[in-house]
N, C-alpha and C positions, 0 to 999 in steps of 0.2 A: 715317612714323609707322605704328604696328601697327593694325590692325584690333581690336577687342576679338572675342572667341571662344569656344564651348565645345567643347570636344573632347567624343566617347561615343563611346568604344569597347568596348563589353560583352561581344564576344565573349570565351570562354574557347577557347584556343590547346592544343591536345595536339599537341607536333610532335617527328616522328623515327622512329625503325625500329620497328615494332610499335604504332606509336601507334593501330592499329584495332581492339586488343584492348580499348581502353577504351569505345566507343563504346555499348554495350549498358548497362553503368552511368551513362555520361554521359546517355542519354537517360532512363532510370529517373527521373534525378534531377532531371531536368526535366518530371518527370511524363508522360510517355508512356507509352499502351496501346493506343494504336493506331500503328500508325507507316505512311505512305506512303515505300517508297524508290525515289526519280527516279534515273534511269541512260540514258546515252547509248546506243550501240550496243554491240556483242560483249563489247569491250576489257575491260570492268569484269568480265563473264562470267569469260571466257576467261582473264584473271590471276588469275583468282580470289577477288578481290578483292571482290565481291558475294555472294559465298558465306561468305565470312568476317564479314560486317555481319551478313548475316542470322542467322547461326549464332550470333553476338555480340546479338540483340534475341531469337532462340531462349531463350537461355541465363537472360535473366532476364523471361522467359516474358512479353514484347512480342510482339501481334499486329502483322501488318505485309500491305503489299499491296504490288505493283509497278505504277509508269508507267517502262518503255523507250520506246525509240526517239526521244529529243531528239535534236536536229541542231543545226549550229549556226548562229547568228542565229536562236534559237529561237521556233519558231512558234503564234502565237494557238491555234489548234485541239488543237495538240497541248496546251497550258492547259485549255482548253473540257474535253477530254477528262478532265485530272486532277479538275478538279473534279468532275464526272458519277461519277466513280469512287469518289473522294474521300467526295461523299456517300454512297453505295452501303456502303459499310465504315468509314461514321465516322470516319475521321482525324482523329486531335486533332494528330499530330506530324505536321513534311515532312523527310525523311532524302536529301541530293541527294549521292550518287557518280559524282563527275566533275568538269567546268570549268567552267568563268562560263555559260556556255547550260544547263548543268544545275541549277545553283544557281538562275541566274533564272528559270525555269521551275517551279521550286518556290518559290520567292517568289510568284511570279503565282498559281499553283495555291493557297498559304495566305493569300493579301487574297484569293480567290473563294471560298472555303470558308469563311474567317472572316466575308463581308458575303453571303449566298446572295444574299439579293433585289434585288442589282445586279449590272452584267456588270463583268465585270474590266478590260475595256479604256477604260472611262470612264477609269479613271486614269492610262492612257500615253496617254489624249487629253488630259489635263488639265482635264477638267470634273467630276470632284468631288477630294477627295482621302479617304482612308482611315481607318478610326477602328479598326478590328479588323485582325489579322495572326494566324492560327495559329502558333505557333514553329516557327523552322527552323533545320536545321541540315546541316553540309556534311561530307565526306568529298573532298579535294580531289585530283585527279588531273592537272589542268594548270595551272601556273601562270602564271597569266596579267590575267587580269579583274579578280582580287582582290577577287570577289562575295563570298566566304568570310570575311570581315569589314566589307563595307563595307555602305550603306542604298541602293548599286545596285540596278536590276533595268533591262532591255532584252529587249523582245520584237517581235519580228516581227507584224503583218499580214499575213497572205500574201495576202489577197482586195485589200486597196489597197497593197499595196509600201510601207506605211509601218513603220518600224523607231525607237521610241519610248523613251524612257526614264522610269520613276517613281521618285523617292527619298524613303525616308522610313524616321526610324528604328526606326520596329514591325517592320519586315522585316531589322533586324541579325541574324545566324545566332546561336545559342545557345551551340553549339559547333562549331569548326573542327579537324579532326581531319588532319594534314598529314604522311604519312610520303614524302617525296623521293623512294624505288626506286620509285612508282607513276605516275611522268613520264615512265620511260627506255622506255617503249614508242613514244612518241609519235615521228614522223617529223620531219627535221631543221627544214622546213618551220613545221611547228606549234610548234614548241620556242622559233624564232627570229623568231615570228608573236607568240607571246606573250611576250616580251624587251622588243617594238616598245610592244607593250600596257601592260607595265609602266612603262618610263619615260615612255610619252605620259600615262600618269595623274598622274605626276609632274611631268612641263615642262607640259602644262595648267594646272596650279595656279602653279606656275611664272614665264610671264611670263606678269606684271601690270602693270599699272600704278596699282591698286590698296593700293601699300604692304605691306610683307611685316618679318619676323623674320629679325635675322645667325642665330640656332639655327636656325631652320626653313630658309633659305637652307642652311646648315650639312647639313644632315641630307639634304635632295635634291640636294643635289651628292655628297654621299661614295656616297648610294641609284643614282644614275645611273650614276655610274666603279665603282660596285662590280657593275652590270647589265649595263654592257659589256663589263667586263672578263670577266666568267662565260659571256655570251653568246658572246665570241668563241670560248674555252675550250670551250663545249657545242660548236660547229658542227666544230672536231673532232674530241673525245672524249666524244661522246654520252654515256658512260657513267662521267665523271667527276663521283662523292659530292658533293663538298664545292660543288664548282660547283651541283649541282642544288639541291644545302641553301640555298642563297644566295639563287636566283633564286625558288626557293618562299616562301620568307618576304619578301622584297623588294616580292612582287605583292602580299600584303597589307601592308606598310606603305604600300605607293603609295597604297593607295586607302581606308584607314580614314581618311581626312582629317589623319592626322600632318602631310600635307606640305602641308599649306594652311592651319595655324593660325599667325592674326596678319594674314592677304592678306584680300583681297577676293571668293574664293568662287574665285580661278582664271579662267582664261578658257573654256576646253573648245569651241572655235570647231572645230578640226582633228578632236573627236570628232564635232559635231552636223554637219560634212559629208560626215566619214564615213558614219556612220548610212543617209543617202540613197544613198551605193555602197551599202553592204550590201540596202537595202532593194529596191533597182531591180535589182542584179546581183551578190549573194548572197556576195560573196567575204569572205574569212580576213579578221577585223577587224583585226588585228595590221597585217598587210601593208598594208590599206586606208588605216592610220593613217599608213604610212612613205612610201606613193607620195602622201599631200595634204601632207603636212606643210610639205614644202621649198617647195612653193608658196603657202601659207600664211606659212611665215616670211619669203620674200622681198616676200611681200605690204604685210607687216604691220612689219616689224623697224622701220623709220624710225621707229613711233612708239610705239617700244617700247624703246628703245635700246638704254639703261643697262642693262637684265636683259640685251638681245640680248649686248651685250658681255662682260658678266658669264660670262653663261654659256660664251660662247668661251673664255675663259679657265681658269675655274674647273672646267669638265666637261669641257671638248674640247681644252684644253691648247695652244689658242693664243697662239703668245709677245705678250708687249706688242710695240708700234710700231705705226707708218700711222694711219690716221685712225678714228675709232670704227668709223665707216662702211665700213671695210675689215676690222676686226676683225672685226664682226657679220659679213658676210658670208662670211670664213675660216671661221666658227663653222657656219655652214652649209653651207659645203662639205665640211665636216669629219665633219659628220651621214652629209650625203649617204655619204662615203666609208663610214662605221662601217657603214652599211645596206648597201653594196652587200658588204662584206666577207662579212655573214653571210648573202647571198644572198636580201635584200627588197628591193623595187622601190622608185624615188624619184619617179616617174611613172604614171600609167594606161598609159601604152604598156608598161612594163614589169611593169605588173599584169595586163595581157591586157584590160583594160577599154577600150572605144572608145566613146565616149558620143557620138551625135548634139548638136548643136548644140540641137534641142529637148528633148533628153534632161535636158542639163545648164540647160536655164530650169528644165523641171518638178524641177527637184534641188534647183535654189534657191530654188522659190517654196515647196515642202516644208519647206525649211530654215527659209527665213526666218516661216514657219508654225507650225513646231515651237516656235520661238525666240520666239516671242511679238513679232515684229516686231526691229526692227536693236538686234545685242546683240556683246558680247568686251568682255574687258576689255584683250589689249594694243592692240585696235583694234576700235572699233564694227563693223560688219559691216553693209552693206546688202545687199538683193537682187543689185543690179548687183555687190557687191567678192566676194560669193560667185561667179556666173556670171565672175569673171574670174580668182580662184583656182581654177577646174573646168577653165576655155580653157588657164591658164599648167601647169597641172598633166596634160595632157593629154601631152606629151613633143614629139619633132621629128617623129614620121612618123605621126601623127593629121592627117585633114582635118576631122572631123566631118562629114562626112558619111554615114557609114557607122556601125550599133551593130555591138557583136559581145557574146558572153557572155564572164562573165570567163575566162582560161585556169584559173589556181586558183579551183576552189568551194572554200566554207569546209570546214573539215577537221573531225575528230572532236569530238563534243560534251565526249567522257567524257577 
């Protein structure tokens, strides 16, 4: 039985070659006179790319300011900072060129700007929630996160290692401006880091138990085999058009909530233990998602079946026979393979991540904190089934006894 639902997706979508010429009337028209533009490192410089917005908010004589240097898993401070600045030059608009770390960060910076006389991180603690948002709006350069339409935001604590999320739809972007040739920079790595991102936004909402929609079913199945099939295609012709066109618009269907009307809200267990890698040892969220995953589904599949099975079938193109039990598990071995094809880990040992035995309670007691106490929807979650998806997810030549940092840090924000 379906869920009843509202969908909002308000974004307005300019996608395609030149699609940055518009960005200077789109924000006019959104009433902007002051504009802040958030940007990652070099990347956005040095294509040029930042010189062309600016020259585009020049044109229809928009003042504007700059906050550089986001990174990724982006950081509280660097928020702190926008807003400090923020007020200094009035911004009424936030303009983010780049990816999901730079989007969020301008998210954070416009709920601190629009509420001065509270701190912004009450709301990724979850002890108040938001009444004001400045408008924002996005220039997208990796596809991935799919902040660029969705009521996401994630940011880092760097002073507690906590790594947090706030949703809410005052912070939907205004407008999403998406030309594809502004991905093929990016290292194969990060290209197929955010592939992982994309379809775990999708299998998150995914299995349920919850109750779901044959359309909406429909629509994240065809989303999935159309992510992997491009994704393989990227890793080796980086610089294959149509394939990029795919995977940029794919990140934002995943995660404007298309693929979770009619279910239950999704599960997103495989993000919120992420989040605690990211937060503790700073690595590529994409990859972060691919080495928990498979240990999360072995976890969890028994009591989640019918989707588990489903989805072998219908995404991973496992034939019928053997026992459900054997399907499901094909179905995840079959993940497993797709990740290793395009060169992501299905393990922490193959993330470079070695997590102490204390490392991995303080991950769970994090989690299960974050979580508001034992939550999923294809399987409750307690403290203890976390700490034993972190032990199972850990690979064959982990002791635990030993930390190490991860081999891959997170790659480019922009």
């Amino acid at each position: 039985m379906a869920h009843s639902f509202e969908f909002y997706s308000p974004t307005k979508v300019i996608f395609g070659k030149d699609a940055e010429g518009k960005i200077g009337k789109e924000a006019k028209a959104c009433g902007a006179s002051s504009v802040m533009v958030v940007y990652g490192g070099g990347s956005a410089r040095r294509s040029g790319l930042l010189e062309k917005v600016e020259s585009a908010l020049d044109a229809e004589k928009i003042a504007f300011c700059e906050l550089g240097g986001v990174v990724p898993n982006p950081r509280l401070d660097k928020v702190y900072e926008g807003i400090r600045t923020g007020r200094e030059r009035r911004v009424d608009f936030l303009l983010a060129v780049g990816g999901g770390s730079v989007i969020d960060t301008a998210k954070a910076v416009a709920y601190g700007l629009a509420e001065p006389e509270y701190d912004v991180w009450e709301l990724f603690a979850h002890t108040r929630t938001a009444k004001r948002c400045l408008p924002v709006a996005s220039v997208l350069t990796i596809a991935a996160a799919g902040s660029e339409t969705s009521k996401g935001c994630v940011i880092t604590n760097e002073r507690t290692g906590e790594k947090r999320a706030y949703d809410d739809n005052l912070a939907r972007p205004k407008f999403a401006v998406m030309n594809p040739d502004y991905t093929k920079t990016l290292p194969d790595y990060q290209t197929e880091s955010g592939c992982v991102d994309i379809m775990m936004h999708t299998m998150e909402r995914y299995f349920t138990n919850g109750g779901t929609m044959e359309i909406t079913d429909a629509l994240a199945e065809g989303l999935l085999r159309t992510v992997m099939k491009n994704a393989v295609t990227l890793h080796h012709n980086p610089g294959d058009d149509d394939a990029r066109a795919e995977i940029m618009w794919a990140g934002s269907l995943a995660h404007n909530d298309l693929t979770g009307c009619g279910n239950d809200g999704g599960d997103f267990m495989s993000h919120k233990l992420e989040h605690e890698l990211g937060g503790m040892f700073d690595v590529t969220h994409g990859a972060g998602l691919a080495a928990v995953w498979p240990s999360w589904a072995r976890y969890v599949y028994r009591d989640c079946l019918p989707r588990f099975v489903r989805y072998a079938r219908n995404v991973m193109g496992v034939a019928a026979g053997g026992s459900d039990e054997e399907t499901a598990e094909a179905g995840i071995r079959a993940m497993e393979e797709f990740y290793r094809s395009i060169e992501m880990p299905v393990n922490l040992e193959e993330l470079g991540v070695r997590p102490t035995d204390g490392q991995i309670g303080e991950m769970a007691e994090r989690c299960l904190a974050a979580c508001g106490g034992r939550t999923g929807s294809a399987k409750k979650l307690t403290r203890e089934d976390m700490i034993r998806i972190y032990e199972n997810a850990r690979g064959s030549g982990q002791s635990g006894r030993e930390g190490a940092p991860a081999l891959h840090a997170a790659g480019p924000a922009e």
